[in-house]
C-alpha positions in Angstrom: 0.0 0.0 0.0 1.0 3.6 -1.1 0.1 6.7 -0.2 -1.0 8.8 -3.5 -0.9 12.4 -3.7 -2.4 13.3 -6.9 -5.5 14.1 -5.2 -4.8 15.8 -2.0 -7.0 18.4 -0.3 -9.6 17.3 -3.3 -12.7 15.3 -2.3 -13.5 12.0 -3.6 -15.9 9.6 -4.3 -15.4 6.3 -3.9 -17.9 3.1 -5.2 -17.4 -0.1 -5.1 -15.7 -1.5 -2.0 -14.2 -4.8 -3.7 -10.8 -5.6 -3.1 -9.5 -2.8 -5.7 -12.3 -0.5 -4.0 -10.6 -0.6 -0.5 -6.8 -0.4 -1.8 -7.3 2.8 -3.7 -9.7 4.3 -1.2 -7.2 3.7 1.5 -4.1 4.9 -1.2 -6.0 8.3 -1.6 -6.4 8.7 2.1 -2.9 8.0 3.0 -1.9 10.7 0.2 -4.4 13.4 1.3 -7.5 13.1 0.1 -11.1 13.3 1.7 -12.8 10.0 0.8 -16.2 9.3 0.9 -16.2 5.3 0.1 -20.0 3.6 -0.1 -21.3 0.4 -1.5 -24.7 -0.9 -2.3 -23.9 -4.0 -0.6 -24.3 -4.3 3.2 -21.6 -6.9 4.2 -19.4 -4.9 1.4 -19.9 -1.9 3.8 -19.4 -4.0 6.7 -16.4 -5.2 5.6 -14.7 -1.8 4.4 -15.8 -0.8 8.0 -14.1 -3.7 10.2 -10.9 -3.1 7.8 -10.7 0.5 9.6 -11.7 2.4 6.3 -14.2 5.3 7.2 -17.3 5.2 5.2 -20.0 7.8 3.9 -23.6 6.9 2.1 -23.0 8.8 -0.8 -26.9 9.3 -1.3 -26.2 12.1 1.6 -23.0 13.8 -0.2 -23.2 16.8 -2.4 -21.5 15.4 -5.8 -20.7 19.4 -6.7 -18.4 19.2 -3.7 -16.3 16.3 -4.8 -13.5 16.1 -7.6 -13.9 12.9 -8.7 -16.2 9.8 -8.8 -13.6 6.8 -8.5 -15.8 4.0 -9.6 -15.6 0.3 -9.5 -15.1 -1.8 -12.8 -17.9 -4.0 -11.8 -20.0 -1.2 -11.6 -22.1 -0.3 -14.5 -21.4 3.3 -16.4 -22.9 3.0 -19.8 -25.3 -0.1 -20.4 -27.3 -1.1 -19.5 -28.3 2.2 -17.7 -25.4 4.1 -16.0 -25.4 3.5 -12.4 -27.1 6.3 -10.0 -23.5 7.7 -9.1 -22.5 8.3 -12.2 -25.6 9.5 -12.9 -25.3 12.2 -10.0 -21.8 12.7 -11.0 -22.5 14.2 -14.6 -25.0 16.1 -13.1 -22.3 17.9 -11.1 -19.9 17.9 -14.0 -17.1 15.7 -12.4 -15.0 13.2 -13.6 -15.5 9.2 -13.7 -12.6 7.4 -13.2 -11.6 4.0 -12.1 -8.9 2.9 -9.8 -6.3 1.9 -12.6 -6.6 5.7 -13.6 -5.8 7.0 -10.7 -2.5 4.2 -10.6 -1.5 5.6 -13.7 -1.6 9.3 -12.4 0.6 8.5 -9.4 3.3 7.1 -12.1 3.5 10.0 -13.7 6.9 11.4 -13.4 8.2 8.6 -11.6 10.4 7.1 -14.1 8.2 3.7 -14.3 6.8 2.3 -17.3 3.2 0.1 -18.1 3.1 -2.4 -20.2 -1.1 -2.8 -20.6 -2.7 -5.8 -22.3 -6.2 -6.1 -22.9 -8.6 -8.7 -25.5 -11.5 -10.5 -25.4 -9.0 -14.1 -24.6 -5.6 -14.7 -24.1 -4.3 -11.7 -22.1 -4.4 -13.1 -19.0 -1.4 -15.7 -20.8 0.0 -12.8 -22.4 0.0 -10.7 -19.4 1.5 -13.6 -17.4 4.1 -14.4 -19.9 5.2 -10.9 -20.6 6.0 -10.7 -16.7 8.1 -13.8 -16.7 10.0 -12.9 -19.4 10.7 -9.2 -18.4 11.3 -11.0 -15.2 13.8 -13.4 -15.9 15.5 -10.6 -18.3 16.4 -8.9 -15.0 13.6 -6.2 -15.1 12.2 -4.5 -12.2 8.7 -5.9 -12.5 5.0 -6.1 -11.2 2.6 -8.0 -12.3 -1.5 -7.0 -11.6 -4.2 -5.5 -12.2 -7.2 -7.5 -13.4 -5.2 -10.6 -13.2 -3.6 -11.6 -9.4 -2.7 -8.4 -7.4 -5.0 -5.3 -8.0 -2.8 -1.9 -8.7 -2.7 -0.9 -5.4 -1.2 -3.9 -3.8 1.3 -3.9 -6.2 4.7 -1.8 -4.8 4.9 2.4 -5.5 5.9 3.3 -8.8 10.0 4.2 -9.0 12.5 4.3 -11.7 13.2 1.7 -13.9 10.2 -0.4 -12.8 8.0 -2.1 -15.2 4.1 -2.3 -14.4 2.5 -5.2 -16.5 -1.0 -4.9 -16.0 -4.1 -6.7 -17.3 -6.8 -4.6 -18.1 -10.7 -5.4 -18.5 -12.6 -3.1 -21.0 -14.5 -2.1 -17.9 -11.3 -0.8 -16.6 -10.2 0.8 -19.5 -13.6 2.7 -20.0 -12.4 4.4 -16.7 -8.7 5.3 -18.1 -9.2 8.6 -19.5 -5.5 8.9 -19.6 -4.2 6.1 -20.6 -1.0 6.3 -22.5 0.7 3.0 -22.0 4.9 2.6 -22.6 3.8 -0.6 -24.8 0.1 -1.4 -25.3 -1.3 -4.8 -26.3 -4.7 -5.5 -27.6 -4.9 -9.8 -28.2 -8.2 -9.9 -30.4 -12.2 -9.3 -30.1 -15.0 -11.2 -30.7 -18.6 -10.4 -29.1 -18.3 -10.3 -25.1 -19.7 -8.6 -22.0 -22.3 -7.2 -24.7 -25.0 -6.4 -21.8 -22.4 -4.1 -20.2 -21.4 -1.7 -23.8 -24.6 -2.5 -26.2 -23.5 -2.9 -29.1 -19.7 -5.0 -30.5 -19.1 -1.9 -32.3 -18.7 0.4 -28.7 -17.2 -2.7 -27.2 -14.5 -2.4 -29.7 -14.1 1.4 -29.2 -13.6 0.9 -25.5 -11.0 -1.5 -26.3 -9.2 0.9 -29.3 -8.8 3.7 -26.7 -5.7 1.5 -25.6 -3.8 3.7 -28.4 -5.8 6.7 -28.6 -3.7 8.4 -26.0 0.0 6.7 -27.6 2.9 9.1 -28.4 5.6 8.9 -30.2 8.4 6.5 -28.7 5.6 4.2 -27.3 4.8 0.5 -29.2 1.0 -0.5 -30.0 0.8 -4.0 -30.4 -2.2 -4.9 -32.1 -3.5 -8.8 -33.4 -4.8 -8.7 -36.6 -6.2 -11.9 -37.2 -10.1 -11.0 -36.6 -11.6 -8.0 -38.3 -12.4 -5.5 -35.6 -8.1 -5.4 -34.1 -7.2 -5.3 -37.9 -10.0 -1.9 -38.0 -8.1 -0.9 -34.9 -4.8 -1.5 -36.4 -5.5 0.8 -39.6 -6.8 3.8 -37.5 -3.5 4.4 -35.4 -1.5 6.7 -37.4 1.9 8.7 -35.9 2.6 8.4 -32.4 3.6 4.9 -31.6 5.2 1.8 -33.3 2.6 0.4 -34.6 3.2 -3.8 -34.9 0.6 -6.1 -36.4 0.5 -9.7 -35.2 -0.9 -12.6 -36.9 -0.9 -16.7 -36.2 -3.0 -16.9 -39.4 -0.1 -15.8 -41.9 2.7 -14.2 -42.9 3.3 -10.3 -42.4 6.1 -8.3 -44.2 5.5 -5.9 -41.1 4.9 -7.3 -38.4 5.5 -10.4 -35.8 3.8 -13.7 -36.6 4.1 -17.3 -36.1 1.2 -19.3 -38.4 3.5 -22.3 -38.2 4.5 -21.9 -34.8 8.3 -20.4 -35.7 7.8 -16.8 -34.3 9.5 -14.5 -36.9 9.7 -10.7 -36.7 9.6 -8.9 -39.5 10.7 -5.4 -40.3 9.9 -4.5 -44.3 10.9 -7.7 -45.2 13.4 -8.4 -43.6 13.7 -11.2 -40.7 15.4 -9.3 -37.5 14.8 -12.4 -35.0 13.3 -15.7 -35.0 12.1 -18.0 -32.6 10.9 -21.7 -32.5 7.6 -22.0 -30.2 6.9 -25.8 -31.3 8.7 -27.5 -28.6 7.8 -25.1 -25.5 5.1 -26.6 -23.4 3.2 -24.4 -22.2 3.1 -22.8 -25.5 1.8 -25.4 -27.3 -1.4 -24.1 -29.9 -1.8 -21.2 -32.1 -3.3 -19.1 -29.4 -0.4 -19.7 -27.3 1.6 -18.2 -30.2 -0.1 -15.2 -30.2 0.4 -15.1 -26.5 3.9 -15.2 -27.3 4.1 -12.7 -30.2 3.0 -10.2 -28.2 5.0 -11.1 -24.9 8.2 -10.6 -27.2 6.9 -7.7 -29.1 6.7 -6.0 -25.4 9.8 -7.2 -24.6 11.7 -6.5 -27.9 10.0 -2.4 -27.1 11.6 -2.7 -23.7 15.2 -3.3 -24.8 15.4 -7.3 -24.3 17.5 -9.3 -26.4 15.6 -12.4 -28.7 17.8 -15.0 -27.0 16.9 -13.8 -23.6 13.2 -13.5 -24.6 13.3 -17.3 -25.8 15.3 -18.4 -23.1 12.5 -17.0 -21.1 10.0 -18.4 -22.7 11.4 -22.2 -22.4 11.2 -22.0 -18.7 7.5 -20.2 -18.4 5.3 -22.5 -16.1 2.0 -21.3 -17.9 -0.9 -20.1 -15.9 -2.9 -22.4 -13.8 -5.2 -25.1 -14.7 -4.9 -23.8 -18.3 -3.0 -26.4 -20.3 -0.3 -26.8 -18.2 1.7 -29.2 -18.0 2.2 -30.8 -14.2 3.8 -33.6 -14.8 5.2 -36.5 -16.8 5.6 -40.4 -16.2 8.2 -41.8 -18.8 6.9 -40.2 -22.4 3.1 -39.9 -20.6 2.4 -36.4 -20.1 -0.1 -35.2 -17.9 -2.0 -31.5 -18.7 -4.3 -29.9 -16.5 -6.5 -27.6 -18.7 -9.2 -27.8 -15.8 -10.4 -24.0 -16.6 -11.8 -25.8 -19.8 -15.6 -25.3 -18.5 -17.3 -25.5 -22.0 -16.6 -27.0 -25.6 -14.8 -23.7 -27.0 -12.5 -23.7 -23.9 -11.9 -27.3 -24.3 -11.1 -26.9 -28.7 -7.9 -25.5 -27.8 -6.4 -28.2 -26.0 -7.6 -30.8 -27.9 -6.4 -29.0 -31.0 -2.8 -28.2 -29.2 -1.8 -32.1 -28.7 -2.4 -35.3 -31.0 -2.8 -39.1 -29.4 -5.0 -37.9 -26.2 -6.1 -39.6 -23.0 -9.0 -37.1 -22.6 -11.0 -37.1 -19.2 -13.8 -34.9 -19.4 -17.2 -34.5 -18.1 -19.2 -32.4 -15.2 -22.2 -30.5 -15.6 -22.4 -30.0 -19.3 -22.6 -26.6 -20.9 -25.5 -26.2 -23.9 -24.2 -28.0 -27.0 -22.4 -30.6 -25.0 -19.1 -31.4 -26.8 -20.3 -32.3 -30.1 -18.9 -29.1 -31.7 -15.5 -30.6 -30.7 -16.1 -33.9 -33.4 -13.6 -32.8 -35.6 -11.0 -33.6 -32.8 -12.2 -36.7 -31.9 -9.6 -38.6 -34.7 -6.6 -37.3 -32.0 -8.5 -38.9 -29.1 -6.8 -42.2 -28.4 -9.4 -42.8 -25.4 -12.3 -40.5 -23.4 -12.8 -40.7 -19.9 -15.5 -39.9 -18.6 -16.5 -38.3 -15.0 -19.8 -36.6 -13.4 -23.7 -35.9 -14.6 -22.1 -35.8 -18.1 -20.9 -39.2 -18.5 -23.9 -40.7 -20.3 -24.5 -38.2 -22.6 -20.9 -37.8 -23.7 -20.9 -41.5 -24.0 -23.8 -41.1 -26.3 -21.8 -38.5 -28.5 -18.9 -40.5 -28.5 -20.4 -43.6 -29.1 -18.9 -45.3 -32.5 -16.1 -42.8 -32.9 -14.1 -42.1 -29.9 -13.1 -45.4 -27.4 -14.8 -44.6 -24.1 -14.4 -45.4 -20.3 -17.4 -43.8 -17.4 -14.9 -43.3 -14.9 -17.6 -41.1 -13.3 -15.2 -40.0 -10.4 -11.7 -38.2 -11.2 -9.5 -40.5 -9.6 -10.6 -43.6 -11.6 -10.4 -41.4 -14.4 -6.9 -40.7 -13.4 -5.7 -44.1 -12.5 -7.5 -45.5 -16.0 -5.8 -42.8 -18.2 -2.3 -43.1 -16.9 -3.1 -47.2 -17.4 -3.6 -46.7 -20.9 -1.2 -44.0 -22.0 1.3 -46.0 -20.3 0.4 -49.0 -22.0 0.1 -47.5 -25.1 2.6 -47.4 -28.7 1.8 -44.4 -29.4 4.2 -40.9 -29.9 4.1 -38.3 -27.2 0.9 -39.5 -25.3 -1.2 -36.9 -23.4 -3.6 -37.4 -20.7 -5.2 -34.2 -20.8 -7.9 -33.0 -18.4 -9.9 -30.4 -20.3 -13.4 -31.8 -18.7 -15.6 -29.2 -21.4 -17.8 -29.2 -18.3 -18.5 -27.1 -15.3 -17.2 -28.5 -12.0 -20.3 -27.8 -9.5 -21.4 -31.7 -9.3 -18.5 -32.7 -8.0 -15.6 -29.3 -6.8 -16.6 -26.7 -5.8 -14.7 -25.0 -8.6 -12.4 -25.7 -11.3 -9.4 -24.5 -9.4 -10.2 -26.9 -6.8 -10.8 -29.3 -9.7 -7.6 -28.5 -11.2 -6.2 -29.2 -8.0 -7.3 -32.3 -7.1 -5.8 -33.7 -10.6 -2.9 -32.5 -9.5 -2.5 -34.1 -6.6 -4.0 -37.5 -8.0 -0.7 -37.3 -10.4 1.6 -36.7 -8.1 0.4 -39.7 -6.0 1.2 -42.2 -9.8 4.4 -44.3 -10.1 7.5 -42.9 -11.6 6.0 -39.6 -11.7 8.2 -36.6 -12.2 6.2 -33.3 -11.4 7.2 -30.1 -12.6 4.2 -28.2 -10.1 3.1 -30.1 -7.2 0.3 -27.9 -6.9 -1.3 -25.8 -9.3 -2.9 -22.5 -7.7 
């Protein structure tokens, strides 16, 4: 916790009282502000209360008076209706910013630097990766925002330290200033719809991740769907503007189609580097993951050996194809954040001769949009309420087992890969199910698998446990 003075002897308003709520009302207090903090949840107010923050109903408070409304991500401020603080705060003419705003503001003139990701998928993975890598290349880093720590655990901003920070279009619709050192936008497709109304305002939240750019500062921007390659074409001057693609080639640009991670520089090939054999790497959206971590990297002055070095030794992010363990060639993958069929595709499309356990509370569809994977299923086992009817989808062209529970789904699977002839087994959970029948979530889940490996002969972990 630091104190931040950007604000002091102003009066602020403060919704939300959420883990980021409480750190940036208490950082505003220590740095001199007067903050009126309120919730529309009782135990939320409770809470904020026995954690000694001093709180004010802000139906009683003059919004004129204040300086700013600092408003929760969570919160609604568009769509589907803005929510009545922002409502009162327009009225009064002040500005509605977010926590992650006001973190930016108390860098300024610090000497730090952000690296920002955002995207409808993969920038937790990026985000993650880009730490490690800045990490491991000796970097002064943090890692937060909406992924792990929120800004204001993280330490105070000083020279020379790098802030990589997640960042939800909720967030950034509360960045006013935003002017990221390196800024990273993975891809968009249709999400979180009730909260901006239409794709097309989604996307312009989203784009506002360069608006603010200057010269000296690198936009990295996927171009592989329609609406980043729109975003891409917009942003002229100011930053370094580098396309990404794991669709094709680029003569400008950083791409890996075929896995092999190639940057490009009118023409010209400045640095390549071979993703196929890192494991927790492994599909074409990991690649994009890792074109962008380098891009970031490349803008902060890290060499390509170092970056691939880095790369090699990244652990992945939990319960998301990650590797845990291996028993003679058997690997074993814990992907348990795999909760429907389209979470489940990218595993199943990342390995080839799989020991799949799947199964939970099934998600509409079931996992019949996943058939054209079934030829790299060597064997499904099956756990939970969706046993029988996976068995029923399965039935005639995948080999099936109803485990029903996940340690005889374990203990089969490793029978069988072990057993097997074939190259580079998998057993792979990536259940394409909710966990509710039978965890309490798919971190717990995740867990468990984790600790049924670890229990199987000959086992060599690499993470004994997962979160």
């Amino acid at each position: 916790m630091f104190a931040v003075s950007q604000f002091k002897g102003k009066r602020v308003a403060m919704f939300g009282l959420a883990r980021s709520g409480i750190s940036c009302a208490r950082a505003l207090s220590l740095g001199g502000a007067e903050v009126f903090a309120w919730d529309d949840s009782d135990p939320a107010v409770e809470k904020a209360r026995a954690e000694g923050l001093q709180v004010t109903n802000l139906h009683t408070v003059d919004f004129k008076t204040l300086s700013a409304l600092v408003l929760s991500p969570g919160v609604p401020l568009t769509h589907p209706e803005p929510h009545w603080t922002v409502v009162k705060a327009r009225a009064a003419g002040i500005e509605v910013i977010g926590d992650t705003e006001v973190f930016a503001r108390a860098m300024q003139g610090t000497g730090s630097r952000m690296v920002a990701i955002t995207g409808t998928n993969g920038k937790s993975t990026t985000t993650a990766l880009t730490g490690h890598v800045l990490k491991e290349a000796g970097l002064d880093v943090d890692v937060g925002g909406n992924i792990g720590q929120a800004v204001f655990n993280l330490r105070a901003p000083a020279r020379e330290r790098v802030y990589v920070l997640e960042l939800s279009s909720f967030q950034i619709d509360l960045m006013p200033g935003l002017s990221p050192d390196v800024g990273i936008l993975t891809n968009l497709t249709p999400d979180h719809l009730d909260r901006h109304g239409t794709m097309e305002h989604y996307a312009d939240v989203k784009a506002r991740m360069f608006a603010k750019q200057r010269d000296g500062q690198t936009a990295l921007v996927g171009v592989d769907d329609a609406w980043c390659e729109k975003i891409a074409d917009r942003i002229h001057g100011g930053p370094d503007v580098r396309r990404v693609s794991v669709t094709r080639a680029l003569e400008n640009g950083i791409s890996a189609h075929d896995g092999i991670l190639r940057d490009m520089r009118d023409g010209g090939v400045s640095a390549t580097i071979d993703l196929r054999d890192m494991p927790a790497l492994r599909g074409r959206h990991n690649w994009q993951n890792a074109c962008m971590a380098y891009g970031a990297a490349r803008a902060m002055g890290v060499d390509a050996k170092v970056i691939a070095d880095a790369m090699r030794s990244f652990p992945g992010l939990a319960h998301r194809m990650q590797e845990i363990g291996r028993a003679g060639a058997v690997a074993f993958v814990n992907d348990s954040k795999a909760t429907n069929a389209d979470a489940a595709e990218k595993a199943l499309a990342s390995y080839n001769n799989i020991f799949w356990i799947a199964g939970g509370i099934a998600k509409s569809g079931g996992i019949e949009p996943l058939a054209p994977y079934f030829p790299r299923i060597r064997k499904a086992y099956l756990i939970g309420v969706a046993a029988a009817e996976f068995a029923a989808t399965l039935e005639g062209k995948v080999a099936y087992e109803i485990c029903e529970t996940l340690p005889r789904a374990v203990q089969a699977a490793h029978r069988d890969a072990s057993a097997s002839a074939e190259v580079d087994p998998v057993v792979l959970l990536s259940p394409a199910c909710a966990s509710f029948d039978q965890y309490k979530n798919f971190e717990v889940r995740g867990d468990a698998f984790a600790e049924l490996v670890s229990r199987l002969p000959g086992i060599r972990m690499t993470q004994e446990r997962t979160s």
